[in-house]
N, C-alpha and C positions, 0 to 999 in steps of 0.2 A: 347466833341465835341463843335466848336464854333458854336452859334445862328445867324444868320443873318436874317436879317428884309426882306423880300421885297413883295410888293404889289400884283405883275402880277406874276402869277403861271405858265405861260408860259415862265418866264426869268428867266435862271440860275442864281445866282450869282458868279460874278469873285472877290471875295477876294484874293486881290493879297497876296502870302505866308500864307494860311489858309490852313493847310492840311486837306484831304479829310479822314473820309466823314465829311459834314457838312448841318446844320437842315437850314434848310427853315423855316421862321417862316410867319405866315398867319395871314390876321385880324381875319377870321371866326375860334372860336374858337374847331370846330371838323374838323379842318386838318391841317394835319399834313405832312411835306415835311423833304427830304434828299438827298445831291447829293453826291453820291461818284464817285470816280476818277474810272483809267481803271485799279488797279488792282482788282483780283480774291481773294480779303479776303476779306470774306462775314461775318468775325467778328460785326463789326461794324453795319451794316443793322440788323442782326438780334438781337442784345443788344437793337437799337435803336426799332424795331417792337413790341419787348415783352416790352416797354416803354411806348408805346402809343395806342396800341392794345388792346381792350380788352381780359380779361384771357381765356373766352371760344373760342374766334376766334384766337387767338393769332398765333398756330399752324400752320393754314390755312392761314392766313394772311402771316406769314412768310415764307412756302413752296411757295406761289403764288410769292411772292415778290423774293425770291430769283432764282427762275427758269426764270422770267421774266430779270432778273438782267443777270445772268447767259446767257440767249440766248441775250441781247444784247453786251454782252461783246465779246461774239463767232462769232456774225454774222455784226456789225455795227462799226463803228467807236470809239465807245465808249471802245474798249478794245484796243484804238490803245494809246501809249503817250498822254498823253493830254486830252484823251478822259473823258468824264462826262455819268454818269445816273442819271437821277432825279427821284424818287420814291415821290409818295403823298400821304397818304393814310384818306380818305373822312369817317369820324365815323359818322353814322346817328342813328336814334331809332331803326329801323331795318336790316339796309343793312351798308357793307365798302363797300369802293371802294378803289382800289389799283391800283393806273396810274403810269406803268413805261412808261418815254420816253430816248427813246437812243438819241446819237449822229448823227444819219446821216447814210444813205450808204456810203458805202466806195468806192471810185474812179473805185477802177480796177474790183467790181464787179456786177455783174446784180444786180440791185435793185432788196433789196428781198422782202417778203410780208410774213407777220404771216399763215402760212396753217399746217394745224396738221400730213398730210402724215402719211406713214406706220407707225404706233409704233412699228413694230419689225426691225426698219432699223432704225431708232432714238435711236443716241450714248445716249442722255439721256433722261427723259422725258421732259423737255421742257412745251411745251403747250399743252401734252396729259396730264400733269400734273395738269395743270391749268384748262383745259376744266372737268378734274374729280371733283375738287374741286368747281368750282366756279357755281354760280349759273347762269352767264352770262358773257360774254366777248367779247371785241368789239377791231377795232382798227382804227386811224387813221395817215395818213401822214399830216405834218405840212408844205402846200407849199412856195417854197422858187422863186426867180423870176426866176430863169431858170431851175431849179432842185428841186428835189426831198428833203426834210430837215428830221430835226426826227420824227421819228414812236413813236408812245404813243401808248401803251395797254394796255387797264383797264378792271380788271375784279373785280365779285360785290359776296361778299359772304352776306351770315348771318349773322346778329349781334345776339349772342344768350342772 
């Protein structure tokens, strides 16, 4: 995977002809970033998670991260051409955090919003999956001047 430098963890990097995924590199040395493209091979993420994860959370860390990956590629721009996830994941003495942010709502449909709904009508688990796992979970939208931009959900496990 190519390394990229950059500062502000709210900016993707556009390396022009860099194929996806590719690490995010940070000054702070407990996080860690990756942004993969819109397709659904979740290879990559979870090679990169058990990398920089510690071994007891690893698991959880990579279930959370992938389901979060997972509903933004389903539900946001990010599964469209072109489209980008950015994954961070924040390693402290006690606690990860794992921030996915999507791409954007997509034009033709209602702006959606993270809500956990019936789990027996949920094609997959999603964010009943995450809400099991995680100790807390939060989300927000990143406004843009006339619209709506991307959704970031972070949720916060155990570091054991």
């Amino acid at each position: 995977m190519q390394s990229i430098d950059t500062t502000a963890p709210s900016q993707d990097p556009d390396p022009a002809g860099v194929p996806y995924p590719h690490r995010i590199a940070f000054t702070e040395p407990h996080k860690h970033g990756i942004v993969l493209g819109h397709t659904r091979d979740y290879t990559g993420l979870m090679n990169w998670v058990w990398s920089v994860a510690p071994r007891g959370a690893a698991k959880g860390v990579e279930q959370i991260a992938e389901a979060l990956v997972s509903n933004a590629h389903r539900h946001t721009r990010s599964g469209d051409p072109g489209g980008t996830v950015r994954v961070v994941v924040d390693i402290n003495p006690f606690l990860i955090g794992v921030a996915v942010t999507d791409g954007g709502p997509r034009r033709e449909t209602v702006i959606p919003y993270p809500r956990l709904g019936d789990p027996r009508q949920a094609p997959l688990p999603g964010l009943h999956l995450v809400d099991q796992l995680a100790l807390y979970w939060e989300w927000h939208w990143e406004w843009k001047a006339t619209a709506m931009g991307p959704l970031t959900i972070r949720a916060v496990v155990e570091n054991p």
